[in-house]
C-alpha positions as CSV (number, residue, x, y, z in Angstrom):
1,X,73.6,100.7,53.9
2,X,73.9,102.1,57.3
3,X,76.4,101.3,59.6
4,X,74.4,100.2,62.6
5,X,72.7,97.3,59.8
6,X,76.0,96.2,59.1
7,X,77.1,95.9,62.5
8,X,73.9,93.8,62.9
9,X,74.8,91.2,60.0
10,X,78.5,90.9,61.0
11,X,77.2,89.7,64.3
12,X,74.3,87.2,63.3
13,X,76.7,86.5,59.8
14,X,79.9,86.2,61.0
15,X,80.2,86.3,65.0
16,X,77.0,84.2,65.9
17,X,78.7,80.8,63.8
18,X,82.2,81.1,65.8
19,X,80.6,82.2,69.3
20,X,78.0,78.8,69.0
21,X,81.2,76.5,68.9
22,X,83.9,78.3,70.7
23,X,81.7,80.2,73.7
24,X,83.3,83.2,74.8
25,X,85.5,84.0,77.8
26,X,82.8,85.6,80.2
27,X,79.1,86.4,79.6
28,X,80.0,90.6,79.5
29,X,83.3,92.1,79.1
30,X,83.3,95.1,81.2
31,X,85.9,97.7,82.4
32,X,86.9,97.6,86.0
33,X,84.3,100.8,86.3
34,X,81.6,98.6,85.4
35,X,80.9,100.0,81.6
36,X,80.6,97.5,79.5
37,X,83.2,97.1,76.0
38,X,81.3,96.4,72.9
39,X,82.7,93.5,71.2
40,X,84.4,95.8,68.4
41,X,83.5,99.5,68.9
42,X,82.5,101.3,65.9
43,X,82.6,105.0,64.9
44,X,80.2,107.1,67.1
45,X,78.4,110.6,66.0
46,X,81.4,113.1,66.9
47,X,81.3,116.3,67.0
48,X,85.1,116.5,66.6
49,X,86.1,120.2,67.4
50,X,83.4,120.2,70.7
51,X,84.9,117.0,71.6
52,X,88.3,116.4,71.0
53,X,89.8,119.7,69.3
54,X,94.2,120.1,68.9
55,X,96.4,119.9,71.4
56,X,96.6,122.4,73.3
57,X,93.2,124.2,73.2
58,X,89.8,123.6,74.3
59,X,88.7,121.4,75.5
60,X,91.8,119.8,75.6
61,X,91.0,116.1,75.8
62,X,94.1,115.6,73.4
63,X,96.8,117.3,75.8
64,X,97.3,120.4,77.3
65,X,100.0,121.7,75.6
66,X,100.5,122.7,71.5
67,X,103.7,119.8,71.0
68,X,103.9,117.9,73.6
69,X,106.5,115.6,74.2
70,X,107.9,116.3,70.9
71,X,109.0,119.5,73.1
72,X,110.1,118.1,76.5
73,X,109.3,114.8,77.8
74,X,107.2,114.8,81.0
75,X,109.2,115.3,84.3
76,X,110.5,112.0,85.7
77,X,109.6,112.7,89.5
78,X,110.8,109.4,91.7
79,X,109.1,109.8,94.9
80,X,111.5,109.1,97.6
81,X,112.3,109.7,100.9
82,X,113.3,107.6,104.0
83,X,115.0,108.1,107.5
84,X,117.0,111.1,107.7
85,X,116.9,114.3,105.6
86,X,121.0,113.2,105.2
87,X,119.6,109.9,104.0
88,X,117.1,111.4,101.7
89,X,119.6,113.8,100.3
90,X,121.7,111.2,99.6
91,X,119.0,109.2,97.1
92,X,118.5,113.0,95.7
93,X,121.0,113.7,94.6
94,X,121.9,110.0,92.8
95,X,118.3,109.9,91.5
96,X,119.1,113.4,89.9
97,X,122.9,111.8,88.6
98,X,120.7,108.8,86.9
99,X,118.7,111.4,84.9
100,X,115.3,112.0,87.5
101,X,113.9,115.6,86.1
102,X,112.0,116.5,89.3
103,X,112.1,115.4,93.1
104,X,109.4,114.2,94.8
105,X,109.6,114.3,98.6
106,X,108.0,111.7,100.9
107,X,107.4,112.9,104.4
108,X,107.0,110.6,107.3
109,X,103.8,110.2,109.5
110,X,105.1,112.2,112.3
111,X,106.0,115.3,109.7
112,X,102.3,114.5,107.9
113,X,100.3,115.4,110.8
114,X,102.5,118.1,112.6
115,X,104.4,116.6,115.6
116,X,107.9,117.2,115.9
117,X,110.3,113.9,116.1
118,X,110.4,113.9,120.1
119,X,106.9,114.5,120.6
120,X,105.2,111.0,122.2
121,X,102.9,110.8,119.6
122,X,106.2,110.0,117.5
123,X,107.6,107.4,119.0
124,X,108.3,104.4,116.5
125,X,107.2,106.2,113.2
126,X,110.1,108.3,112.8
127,X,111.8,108.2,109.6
128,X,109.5,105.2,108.8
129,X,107.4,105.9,105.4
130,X,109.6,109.4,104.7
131,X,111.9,111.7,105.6
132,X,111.9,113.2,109.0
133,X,111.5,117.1,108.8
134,X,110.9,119.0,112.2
135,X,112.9,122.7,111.6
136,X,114.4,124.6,108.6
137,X,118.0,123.1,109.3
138,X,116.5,119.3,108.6
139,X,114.6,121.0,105.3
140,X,118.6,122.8,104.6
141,X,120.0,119.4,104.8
142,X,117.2,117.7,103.3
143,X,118.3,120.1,99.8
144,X,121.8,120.7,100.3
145,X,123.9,120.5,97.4
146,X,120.4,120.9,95.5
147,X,120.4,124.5,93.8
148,X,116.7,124.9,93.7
149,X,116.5,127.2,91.1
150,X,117.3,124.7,88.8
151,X,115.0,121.7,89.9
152,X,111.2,121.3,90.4
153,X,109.6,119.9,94.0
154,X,107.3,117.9,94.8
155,X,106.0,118.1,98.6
156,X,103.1,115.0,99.3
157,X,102.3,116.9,102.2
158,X,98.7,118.2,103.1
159,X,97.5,119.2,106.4
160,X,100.7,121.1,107.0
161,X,101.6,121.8,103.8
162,X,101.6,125.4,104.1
163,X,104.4,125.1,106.6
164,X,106.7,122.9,105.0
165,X,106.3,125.2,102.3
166,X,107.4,128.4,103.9
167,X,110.6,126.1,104.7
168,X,111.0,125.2,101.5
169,X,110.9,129.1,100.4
170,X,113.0,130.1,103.6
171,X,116.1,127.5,102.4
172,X,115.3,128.9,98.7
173,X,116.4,132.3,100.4
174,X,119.4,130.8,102.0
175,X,120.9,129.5,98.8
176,X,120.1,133.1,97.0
177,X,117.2,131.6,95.3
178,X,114.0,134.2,95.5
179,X,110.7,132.6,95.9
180,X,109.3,133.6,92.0
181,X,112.2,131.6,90.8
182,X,111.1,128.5,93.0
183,X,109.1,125.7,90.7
184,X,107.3,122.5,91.9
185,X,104.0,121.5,94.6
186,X,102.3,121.4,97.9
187,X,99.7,118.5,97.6
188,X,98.1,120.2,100.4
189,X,94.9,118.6,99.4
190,X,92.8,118.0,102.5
191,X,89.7,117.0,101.3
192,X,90.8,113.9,100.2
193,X,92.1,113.1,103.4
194,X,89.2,113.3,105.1
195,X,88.0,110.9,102.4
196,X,90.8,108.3,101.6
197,X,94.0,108.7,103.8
198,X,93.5,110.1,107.2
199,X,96.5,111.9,107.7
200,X,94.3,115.5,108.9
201,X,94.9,117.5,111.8
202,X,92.7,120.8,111.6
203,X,88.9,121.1,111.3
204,X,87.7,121.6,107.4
205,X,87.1,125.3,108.0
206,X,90.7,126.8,109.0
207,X,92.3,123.7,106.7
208,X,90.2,125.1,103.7
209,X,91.7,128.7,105.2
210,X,95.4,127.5,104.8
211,X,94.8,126.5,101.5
212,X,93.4,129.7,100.5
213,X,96.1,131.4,102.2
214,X,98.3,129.7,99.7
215,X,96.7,130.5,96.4
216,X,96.6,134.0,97.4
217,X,100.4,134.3,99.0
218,X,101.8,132.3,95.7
219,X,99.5,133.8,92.8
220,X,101.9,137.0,94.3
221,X,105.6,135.6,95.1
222,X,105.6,132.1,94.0
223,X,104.2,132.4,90.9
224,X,105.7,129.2,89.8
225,X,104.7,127.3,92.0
226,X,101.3,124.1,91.7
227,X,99.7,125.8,95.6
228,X,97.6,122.2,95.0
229,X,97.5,118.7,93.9
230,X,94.4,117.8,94.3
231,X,94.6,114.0,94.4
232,X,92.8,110.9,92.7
233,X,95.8,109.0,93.5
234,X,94.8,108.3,97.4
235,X,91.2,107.5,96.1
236,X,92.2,105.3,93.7
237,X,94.2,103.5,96.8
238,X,91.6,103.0,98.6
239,X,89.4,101.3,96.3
240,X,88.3,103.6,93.8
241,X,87.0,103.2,90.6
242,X,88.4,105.2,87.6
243,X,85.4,106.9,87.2
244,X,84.8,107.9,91.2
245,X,88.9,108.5,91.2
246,X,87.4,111.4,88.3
247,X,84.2,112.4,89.8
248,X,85.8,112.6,93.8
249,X,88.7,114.5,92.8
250,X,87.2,116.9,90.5
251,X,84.4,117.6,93.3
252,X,86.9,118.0,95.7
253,X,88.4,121.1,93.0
254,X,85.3,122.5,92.6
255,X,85.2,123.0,96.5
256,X,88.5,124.4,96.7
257,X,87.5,126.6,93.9
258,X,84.5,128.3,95.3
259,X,86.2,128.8,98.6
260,X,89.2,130.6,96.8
261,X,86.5,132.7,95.4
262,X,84.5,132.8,98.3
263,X,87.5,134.1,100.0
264,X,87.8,136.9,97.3
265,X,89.9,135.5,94.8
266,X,89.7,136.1,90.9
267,X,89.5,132.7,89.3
268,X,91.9,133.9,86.3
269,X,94.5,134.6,88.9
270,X,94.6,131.3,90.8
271,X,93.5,128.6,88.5
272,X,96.6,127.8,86.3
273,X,98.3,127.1,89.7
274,X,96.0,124.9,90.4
275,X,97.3,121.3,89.6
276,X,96.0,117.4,89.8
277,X,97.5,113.8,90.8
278,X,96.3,110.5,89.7
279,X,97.2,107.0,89.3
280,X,97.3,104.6,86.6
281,X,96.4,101.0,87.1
282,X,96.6,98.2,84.7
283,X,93.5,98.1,83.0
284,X,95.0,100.0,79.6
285,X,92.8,101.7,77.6
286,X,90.0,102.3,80.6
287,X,93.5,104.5,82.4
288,X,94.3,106.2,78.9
289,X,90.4,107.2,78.4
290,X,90.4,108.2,82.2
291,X,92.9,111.0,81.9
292,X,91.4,112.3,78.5
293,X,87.9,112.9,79.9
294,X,89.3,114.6,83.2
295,X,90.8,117.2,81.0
296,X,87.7,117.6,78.6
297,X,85.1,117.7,81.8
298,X,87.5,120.2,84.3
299,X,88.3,122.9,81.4
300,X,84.3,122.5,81.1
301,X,84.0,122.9,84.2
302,X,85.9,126.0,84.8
303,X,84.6,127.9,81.4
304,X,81.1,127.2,82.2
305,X,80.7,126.6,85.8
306,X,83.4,129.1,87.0
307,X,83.1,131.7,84.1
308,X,87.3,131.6,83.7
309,X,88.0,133.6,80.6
310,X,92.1,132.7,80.6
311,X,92.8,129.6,78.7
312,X,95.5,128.5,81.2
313,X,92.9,128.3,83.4
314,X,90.7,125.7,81.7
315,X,93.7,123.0,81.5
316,X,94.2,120.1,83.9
317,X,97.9,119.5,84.5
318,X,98.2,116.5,86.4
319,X,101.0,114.2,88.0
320,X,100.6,110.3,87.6
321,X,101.9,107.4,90.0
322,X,101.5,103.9,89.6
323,X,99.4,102.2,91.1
324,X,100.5,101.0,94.5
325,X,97.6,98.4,95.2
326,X,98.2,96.6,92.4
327,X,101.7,95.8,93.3
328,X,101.6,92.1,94.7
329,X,104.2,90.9,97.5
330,X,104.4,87.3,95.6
331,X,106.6,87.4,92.7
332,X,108.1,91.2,92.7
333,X,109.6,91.0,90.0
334,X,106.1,90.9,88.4
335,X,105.5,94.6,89.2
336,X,108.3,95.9,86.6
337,X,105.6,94.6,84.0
338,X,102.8,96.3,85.7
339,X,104.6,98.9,86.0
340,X,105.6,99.2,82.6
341,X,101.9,99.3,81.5
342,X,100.7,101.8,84.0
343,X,103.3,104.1,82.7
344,X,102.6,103.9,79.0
345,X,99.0,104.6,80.1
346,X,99.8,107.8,81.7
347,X,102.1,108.9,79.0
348,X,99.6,107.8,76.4
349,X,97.2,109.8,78.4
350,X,99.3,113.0,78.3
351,X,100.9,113.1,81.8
352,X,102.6,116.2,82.7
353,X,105.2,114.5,85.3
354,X,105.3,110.4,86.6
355,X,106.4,108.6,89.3
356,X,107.0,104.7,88.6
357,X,106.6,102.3,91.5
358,X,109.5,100.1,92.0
359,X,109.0,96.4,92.1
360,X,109.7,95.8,95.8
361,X,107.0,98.2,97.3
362,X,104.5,95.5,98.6
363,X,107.2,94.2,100.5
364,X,109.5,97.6,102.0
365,X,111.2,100.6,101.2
366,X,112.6,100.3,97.3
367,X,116.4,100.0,97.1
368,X,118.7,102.1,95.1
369,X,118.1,99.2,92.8
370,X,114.5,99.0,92.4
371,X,114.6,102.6,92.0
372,X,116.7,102.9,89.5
373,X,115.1,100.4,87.3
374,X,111.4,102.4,87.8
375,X,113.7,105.4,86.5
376,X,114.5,103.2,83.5
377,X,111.2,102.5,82.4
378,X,110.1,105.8,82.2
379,X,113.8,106.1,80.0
380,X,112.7,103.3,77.9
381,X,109.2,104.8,77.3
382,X,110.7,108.3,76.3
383,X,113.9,107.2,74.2
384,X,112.7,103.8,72.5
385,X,108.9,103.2,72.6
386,X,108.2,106.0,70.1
387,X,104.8,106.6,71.9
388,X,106.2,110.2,72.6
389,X,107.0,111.2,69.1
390,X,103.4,111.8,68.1
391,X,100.8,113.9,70.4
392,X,97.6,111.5,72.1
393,X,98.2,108.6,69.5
394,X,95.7,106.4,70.5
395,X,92.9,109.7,69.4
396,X,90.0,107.9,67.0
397,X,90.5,104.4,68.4
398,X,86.8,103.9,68.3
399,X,86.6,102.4,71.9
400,X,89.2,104.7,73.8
401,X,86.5,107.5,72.3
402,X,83.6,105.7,73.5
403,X,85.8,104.8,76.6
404,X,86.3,108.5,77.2
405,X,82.7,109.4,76.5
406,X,81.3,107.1,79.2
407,X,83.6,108.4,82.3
408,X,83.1,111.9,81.3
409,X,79.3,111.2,81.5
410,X,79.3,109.2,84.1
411,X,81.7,111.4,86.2
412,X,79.6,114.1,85.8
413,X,76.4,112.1,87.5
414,X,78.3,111.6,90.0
415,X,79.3,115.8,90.5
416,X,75.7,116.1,89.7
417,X,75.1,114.1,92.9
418,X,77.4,115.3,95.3
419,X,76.1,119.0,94.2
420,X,73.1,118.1,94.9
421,X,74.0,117.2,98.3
422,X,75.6,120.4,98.7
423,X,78.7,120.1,97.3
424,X,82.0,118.0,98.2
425,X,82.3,118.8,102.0
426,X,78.9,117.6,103.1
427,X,79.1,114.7,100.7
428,X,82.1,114.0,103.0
429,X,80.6,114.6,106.1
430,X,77.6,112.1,105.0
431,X,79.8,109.9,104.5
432,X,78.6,109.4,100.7
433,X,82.1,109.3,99.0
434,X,83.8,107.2,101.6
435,X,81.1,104.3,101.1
436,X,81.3,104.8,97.6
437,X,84.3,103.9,97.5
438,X,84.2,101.1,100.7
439,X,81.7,99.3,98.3
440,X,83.9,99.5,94.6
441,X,86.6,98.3,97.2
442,X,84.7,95.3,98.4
443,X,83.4,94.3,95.0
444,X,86.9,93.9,94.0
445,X,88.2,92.2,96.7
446,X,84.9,89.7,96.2
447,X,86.0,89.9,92.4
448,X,90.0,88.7,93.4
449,X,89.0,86.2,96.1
450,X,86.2,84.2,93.4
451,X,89.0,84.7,90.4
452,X,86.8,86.5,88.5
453,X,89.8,88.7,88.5
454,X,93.0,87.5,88.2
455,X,96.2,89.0,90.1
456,X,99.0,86.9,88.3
457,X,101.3,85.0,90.8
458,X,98.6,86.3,93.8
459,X,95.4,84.4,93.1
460,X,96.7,81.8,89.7
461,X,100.0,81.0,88.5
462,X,101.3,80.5,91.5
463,X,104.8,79.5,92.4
464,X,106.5,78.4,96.1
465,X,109.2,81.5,95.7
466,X,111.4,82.6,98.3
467,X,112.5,86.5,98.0
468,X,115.8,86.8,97.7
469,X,116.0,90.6,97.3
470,X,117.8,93.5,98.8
471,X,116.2,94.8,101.4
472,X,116.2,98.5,102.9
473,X,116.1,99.0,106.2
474,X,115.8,101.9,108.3
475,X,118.0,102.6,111.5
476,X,116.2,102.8,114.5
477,X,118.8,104.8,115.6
478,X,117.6,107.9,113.5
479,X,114.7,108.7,115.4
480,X,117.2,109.0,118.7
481,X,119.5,111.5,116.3
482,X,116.5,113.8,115.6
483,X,116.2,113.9,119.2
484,X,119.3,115.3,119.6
485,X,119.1,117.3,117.0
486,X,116.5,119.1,118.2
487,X,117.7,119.2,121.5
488,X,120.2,121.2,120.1
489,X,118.1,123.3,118.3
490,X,116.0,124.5,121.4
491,X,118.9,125.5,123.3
492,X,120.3,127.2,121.0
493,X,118.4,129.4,119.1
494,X,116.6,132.7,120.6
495,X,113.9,131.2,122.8
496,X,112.9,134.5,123.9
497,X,112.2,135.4,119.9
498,X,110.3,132.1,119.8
499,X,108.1,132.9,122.6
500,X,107.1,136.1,121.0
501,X,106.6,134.6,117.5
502,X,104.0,131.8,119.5
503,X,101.9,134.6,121.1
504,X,101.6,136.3,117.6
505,X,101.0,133.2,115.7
506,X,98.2,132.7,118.1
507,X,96.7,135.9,117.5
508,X,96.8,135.6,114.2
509,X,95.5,132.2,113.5
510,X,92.3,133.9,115.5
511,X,92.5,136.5,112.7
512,X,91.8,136.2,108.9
513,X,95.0,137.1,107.6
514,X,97.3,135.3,105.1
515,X,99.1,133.1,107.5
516,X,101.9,132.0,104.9
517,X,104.5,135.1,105.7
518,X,104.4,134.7,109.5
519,X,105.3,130.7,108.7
520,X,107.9,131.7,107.1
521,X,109.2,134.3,109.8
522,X,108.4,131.0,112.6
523,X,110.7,129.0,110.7
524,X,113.9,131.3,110.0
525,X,113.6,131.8,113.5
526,X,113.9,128.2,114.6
527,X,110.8,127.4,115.1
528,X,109.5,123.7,114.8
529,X,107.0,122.1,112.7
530,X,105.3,120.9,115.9
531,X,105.6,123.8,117.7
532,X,103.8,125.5,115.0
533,X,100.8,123.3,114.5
534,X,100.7,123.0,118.5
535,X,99.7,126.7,118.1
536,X,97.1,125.9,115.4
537,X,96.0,123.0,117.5
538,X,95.1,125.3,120.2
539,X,92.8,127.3,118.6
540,X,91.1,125.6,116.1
541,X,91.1,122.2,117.9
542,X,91.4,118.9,115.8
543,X,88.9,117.3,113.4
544,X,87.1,114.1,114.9
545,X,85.3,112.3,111.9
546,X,81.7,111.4,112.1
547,X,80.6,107.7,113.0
548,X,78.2,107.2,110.5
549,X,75.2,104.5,111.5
């Protein structure tokens, strides 16, 4: 008797009697992407080898690599920065005493779009959200005491990104570290930012050229370095589903793909530096399917669509955070347990590095505290849960399959579309992924505010609480000290040097060549970040977004 006749009876036999006294919770289940969960999934028709195959090869929906965590547990990469770069140095290095793997560097607003931290434009934001970085001595002090040969860096920078790196290679050089013995990232993902974030400077054009510039600088002398992390994470935060996180960020790669090859770039030699970031929210299984079809449908995309013959270029490595949204300000202490889920989903998933959100995020800046307990539940995941012990484990459920089956497909209809429309940039300049996105946003807000979704202590179990927790706060007085610092800086470095670098950096950003080596020449010689991008400014203006009507 055939499986789908069996199904049938157990429902009218055996589900119809209970369901006709004891009605159900809700008419549908359905995942917060809308695709509805059977009742109890069955086995589908698998091709196993075209679908799922071992860890480690094609198409690699069970992990990227052969063992796994049963080799090296995934980098624990706390995402921290605050104030001053002797601040941030400080939580550095004690993240790196408590057992962090990686660093993870938070820039604030000023650094993210280019002004320097006595530029107007400054005032009040300085050391806010991240660190303040302006020159190559803040970026010295920033990793002092660091040796970076032996750690891996994050940067969550974007529109400048190729700046901040040529600092990070220039104090590398300093501490006798060359730049092929440098590991970590640039997010230097623009795209999204037009999208999801904002934080852009430069037109699409010369941002797409600076991106470029830094497959093609690093494929040469940082060869260990991710020159992208192109990021779900930001449009997931702003109201993404799981399957438009997939299908927006993947379209975004594809873009930066063809304009690497556009530019003249073999996709064999750029493609395994490319690397991802996405979050993980609290709906379990949908998060564990969601990073097990992006691998499957991006090493499909780059053997079949790109034509890459190297392996290494077919795997998605990715970085996971937690999702920030869904931390509430009402009961913190809450967030550890969403936390804790949101984790195991990206482990589960076969993350590559993780960042845990601390409980107190909603409300400020996490402590020492609340850090150091996010550090401890990735601990707890690697050293008791047993979850990392045996490679994808949750492989065969019969629902995370049909799970992963459904966003790849449904992903893909949604590449499909934005092709169609000429591929990620003009999807952005229509507008089409922003109101994509607007829309999931509003349906879930409409979702929360009818308690059709519940957000525990937000919207039901409610309690009168007063927080009684350690707060961080940040000294206004910081953003006076930069001043001075740079003060300093201007008068005493070789101005005349400065001058001359400016008039060449001009000329060459008028030019089409690799921009990354004269970055790092403009910072060795003391110039600023501002200065820089002031330069950039000049000739390739600043991007105004469209008002769609």
């Amino acid at each position: 008797m055939s499986l789908d006749h069996e199904l049938e009876r157990w429902e009218k036999e055996t589900v119809q009697p209970v369901t006709a006294k004891f009605k159900e919770r809700k008419a549908e289940f359905t995942s917060p992407s809308g695709i509805s969960l059977p009742r109890a999934a069955v086995p589908g028709e698998t091709d196993y080898m075209q679908q799922l195959g071992f860890p480690g090869e094609y198409p690699f929906t069970r992990g990227v690599q052969p063992t796994m965590y049963r080799s090296r547990f995934w980098t624990m990469r706390q995402y921290a920065g605050f104030a001053s770069a002797e601040e941030s140095n400080k939580r550095y290095r004690y993240l790196l005493d408590q057992g962090q793997t990686g660093l993870s560097v938070a820039f604030d607003l000023p650094t993210q779009i280019g002004y320097d931290a006595d530029d107007p434009m400054s005032m009040g934001e300085v050391g806010k959200v991240g660190v303040s970085i302006s020159s190559l001595r803040d970026m010295e002090t920033l990793f002092a005491g660091i040796p970076l040969e032996k750690v891996s860096t994050s940067m969550t920078i974007n529109s400048p990104a190729a700046i901040l790196l040529a600092m990070y290679i220039a104090v590398g050089k300093k501490q006798g570290v060359s730049a092929s013995q440098l590991r970590g990232t640039i997010q230097n993902d623009i795209l999204k930012e037009y999208v999801a974030r904002g934080t852009y400077i430069f037109p699409p054009t010369p941002s797409l050229r600076l991106i470029t510039d830094s497959f093609q600088f690093c494929e040469k002398e940082v060869p260990n370095w991710n020159t992208i992390s192109i990021s779900g994470y930001h449009i997931r935060e702003a109201g993404s589903t799981a399957v438009q996180e997939v299908a927006f960020t993947l379209a975004d790669a594809i873009a930066y793909t063809q304009a690497a090859i556009d530019a003249g770039l073999e996709v064999d030699h750029f493609a395994s530096q490319l690397s991802f970031f996405f979050a993980a929210h609290n709906d379990f299984l949908e998060e564990v399917a969601k990073f097990r079809a992006a691998r499957r449908l991006w090493a499909r995309i780059m053997r079949e669509r790109f034509g890459a013959k190297d392996p290494k270029s077919w795997m998605l490595r990715f970085h996971t955070q937690t999702g920030g949204v869904t931390l509430t300000a009402q009961q913190p202490e809450n967030n550890i347990v969403r936390v804790a889920i949101q984790a195991l989903a990206a482990v589960m998933g076969g993350t590559q590095s993780l960042h845990t959100n601390s409980m107190d995020e909603a409300l400020w800046l996490p402590t020492e505290k609340s850090v150091r307990t996010a550090l401890r539940t990735q601990q707890i995941i690697a050293h008791e849960s047993g979850v990392a012990d045996t490679i994808d484990p949750l492989a065969g459920s019969y629902v995370v399959e049909y799970l992963t089956d459904e966003i790849e497909k449904r992903a893909l209809e949604y590449i499909k579309k934005i092709d169609d429309m000429g591929g990620a940039l003009a999807a952005i300049e229509r507008g089409y992924m922003q109101n994509e996105i607007q829309d999931s946003a509003y349906r879930y807000q409409k979702a929360v505010e009818s308690k059709e979704q519940i957000v525990v202590g937000m919207n039901a179990f409610q309690v009168e609480d007063k927080i009684e927790l350690e707060q961080l706060r940040v000294n206004p007085a910081i953003e006076q000290q930069q001043r001075a610092k740079l003060a300093e800086l201007r008068a005493s470095r070789d101005n005349f040097k400065v001058n001359e670098l400016l008039a060449q950096l001009e000329t060459a950003a008028k030019s089409s060549e690799n921009l990354i080596p004269l970055f790092v020449t403009c910072v060795e010689n003391d110039m600023t970040l501002g200065e820089i991008c002031g330069v950039l400014r000049k000739v390739w203006g600043e991007y105004q977004p469209p008002v769609w009507g």
